[in-house]
C-alpha positions as CSV (number, residue, x, y, z in Angstrom):
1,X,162.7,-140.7,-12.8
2,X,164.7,-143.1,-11.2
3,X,162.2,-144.7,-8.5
4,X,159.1,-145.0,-10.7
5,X,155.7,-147.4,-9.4
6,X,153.0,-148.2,-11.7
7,X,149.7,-148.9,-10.5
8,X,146.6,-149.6,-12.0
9,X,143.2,-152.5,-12.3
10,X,143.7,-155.8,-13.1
11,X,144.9,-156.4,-17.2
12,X,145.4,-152.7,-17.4
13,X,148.9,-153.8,-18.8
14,X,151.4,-152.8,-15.9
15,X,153.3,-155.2,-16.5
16,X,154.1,-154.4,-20.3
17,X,154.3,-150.8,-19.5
18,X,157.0,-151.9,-16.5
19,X,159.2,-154.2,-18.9
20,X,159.0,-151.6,-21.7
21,X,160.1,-148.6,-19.5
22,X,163.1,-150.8,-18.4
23,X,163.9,-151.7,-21.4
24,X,164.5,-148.2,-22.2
25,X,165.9,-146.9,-18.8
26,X,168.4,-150.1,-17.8
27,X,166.6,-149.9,-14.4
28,X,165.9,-153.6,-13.1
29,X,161.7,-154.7,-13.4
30,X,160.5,-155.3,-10.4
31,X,156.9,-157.1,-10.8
32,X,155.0,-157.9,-7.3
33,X,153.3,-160.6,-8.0
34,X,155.8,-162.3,-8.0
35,X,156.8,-161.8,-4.4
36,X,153.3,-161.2,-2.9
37,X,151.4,-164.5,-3.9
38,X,152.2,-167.8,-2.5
39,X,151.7,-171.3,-3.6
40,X,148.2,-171.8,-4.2
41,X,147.5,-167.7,-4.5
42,X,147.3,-167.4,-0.8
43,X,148.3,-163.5,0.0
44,X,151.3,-162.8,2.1
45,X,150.3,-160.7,5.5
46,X,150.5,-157.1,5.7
47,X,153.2,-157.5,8.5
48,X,155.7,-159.9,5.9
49,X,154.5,-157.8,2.9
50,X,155.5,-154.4,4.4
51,X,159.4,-156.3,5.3
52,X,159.3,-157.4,2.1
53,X,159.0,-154.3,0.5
54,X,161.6,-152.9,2.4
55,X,164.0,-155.0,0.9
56,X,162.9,-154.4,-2.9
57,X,162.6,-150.4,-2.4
58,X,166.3,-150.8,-1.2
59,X,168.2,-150.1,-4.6
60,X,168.4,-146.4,-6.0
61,X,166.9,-147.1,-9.4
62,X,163.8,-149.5,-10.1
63,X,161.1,-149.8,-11.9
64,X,158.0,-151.8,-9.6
65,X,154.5,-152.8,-11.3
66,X,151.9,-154.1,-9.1
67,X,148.7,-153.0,-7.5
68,X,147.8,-156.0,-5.4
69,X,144.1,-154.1,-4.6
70,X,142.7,-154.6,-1.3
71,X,145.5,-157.1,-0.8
72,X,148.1,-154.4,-1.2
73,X,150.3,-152.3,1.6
74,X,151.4,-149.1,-0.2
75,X,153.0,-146.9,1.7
76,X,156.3,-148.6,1.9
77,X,156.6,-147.8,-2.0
78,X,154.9,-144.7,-2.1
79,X,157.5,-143.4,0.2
80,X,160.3,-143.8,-1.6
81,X,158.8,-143.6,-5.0
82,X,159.4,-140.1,-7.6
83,X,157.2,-140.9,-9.8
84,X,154.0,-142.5,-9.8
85,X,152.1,-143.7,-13.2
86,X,148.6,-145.1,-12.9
87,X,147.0,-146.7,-16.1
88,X,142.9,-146.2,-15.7
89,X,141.8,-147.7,-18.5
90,X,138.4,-148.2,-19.4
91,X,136.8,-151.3,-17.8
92,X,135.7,-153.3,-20.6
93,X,139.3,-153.1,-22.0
94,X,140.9,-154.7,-18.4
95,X,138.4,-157.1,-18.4
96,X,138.9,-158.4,-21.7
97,X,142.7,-158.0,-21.1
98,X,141.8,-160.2,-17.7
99,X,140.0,-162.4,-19.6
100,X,142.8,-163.6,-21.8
101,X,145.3,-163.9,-19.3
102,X,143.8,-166.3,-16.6
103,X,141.0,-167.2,-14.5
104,X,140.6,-165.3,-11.7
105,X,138.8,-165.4,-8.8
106,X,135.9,-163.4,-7.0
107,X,137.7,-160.7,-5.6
108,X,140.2,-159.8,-7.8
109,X,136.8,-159.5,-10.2
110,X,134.9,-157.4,-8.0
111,X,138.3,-155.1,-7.5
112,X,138.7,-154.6,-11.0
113,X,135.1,-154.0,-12.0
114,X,134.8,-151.7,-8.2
115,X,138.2,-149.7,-9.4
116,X,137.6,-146.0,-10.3
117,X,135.0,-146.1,-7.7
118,X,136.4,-147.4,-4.5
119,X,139.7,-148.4,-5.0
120,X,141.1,-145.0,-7.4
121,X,139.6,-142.2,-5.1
122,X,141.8,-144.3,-2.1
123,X,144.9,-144.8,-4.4
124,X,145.1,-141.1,-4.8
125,X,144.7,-140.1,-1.1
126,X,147.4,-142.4,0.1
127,X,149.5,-140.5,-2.9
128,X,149.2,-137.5,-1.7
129,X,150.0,-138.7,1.8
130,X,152.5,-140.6,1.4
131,X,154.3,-139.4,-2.1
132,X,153.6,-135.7,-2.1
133,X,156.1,-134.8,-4.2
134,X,156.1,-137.5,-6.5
135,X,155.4,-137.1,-10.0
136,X,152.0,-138.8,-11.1
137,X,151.0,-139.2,-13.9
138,X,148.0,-140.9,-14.6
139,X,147.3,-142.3,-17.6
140,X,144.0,-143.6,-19.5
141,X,144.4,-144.5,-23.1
142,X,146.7,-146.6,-24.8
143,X,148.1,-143.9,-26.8
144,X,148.3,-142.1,-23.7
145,X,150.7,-144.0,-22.5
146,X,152.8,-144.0,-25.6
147,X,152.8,-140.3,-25.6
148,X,154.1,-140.5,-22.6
149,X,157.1,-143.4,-23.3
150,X,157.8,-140.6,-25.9
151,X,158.8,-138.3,-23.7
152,X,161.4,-140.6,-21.8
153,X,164.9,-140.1,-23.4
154,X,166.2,-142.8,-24.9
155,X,169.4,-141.7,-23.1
156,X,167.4,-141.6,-19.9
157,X,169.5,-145.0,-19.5
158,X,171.5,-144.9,-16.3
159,X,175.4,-144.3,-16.7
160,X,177.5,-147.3,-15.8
């Protein structure tokens, strides 16, 4: 695992699952958001979003958490990426989790609440197109994905 993209609905917790993986692996946190949304939330184009993601797959080791739904240009990531973790939670738990967080808009509400329907079944095509031999490992539980941080060698940490 050195190239390792975590996808998942809105509030599923990508984010915390990103920070806590780097935390034990030393590989830098890459979250999307951060580079996809503009002032005033207004989404970068597919053409500038693909370049951009050229430049943040560049480095050997990283650890990148964002789903960006219909918004989103995968491939670029999926490409590159050996492992693949997707967190399908329940939706009453994202929601809640969404809830909390901030107010969101129409569509990022219809996305998460349209998810395992629409937007999973696609998520996993493009996987196996463009990431066949990733590792994926999808995950649906809480405890689920702490079994799985188990599993990850404290020592997993890169050698400087």
């Amino acid at each position: 695992m050195r190239r390792i993209l975590i996808l998942g609905r809105g509030g599923a917790g990508k984010s915390t699952l990103a920070h806590r993986l780097g935390a034990i692996t030393g590989f830098p946190v890459i979250e999307l958001d951060q580079h996809f949304w503009q002032e005033g939330l207004i989404a970068t184009s597919p053409a500038e979003w693909t370049a951009t993601q050229r430049e943040l797959i560049q480095p050997q080791e990283w650890i990148i958490d964002g789903d960006l739904g219909p918004y989103d240009v995968l491939e670029p990531r999926l490409k590159v990426a050996d492992t693949v973790i997707i967190l399908d939670f329940s939706l009453a738990r994202c929601a809640w989790r969404s809830l909390r967080r901030a107010s969101e808009g129409m569509d990022f509400w219809r996305w998460v609440i349209r998810y395992r329907r629409r937007s999973l079944p696609t998520l996993m095509a493009m996987i196996a197109t463009h990431a066949p031999r990733a590792q994926v490992r999808v995950l649906r539980t809480p405890h689920a994905v702490e079994s799985f941080i188990q599993t990850i060698p404290t020592g997993h940490a890169r050698h400087r």
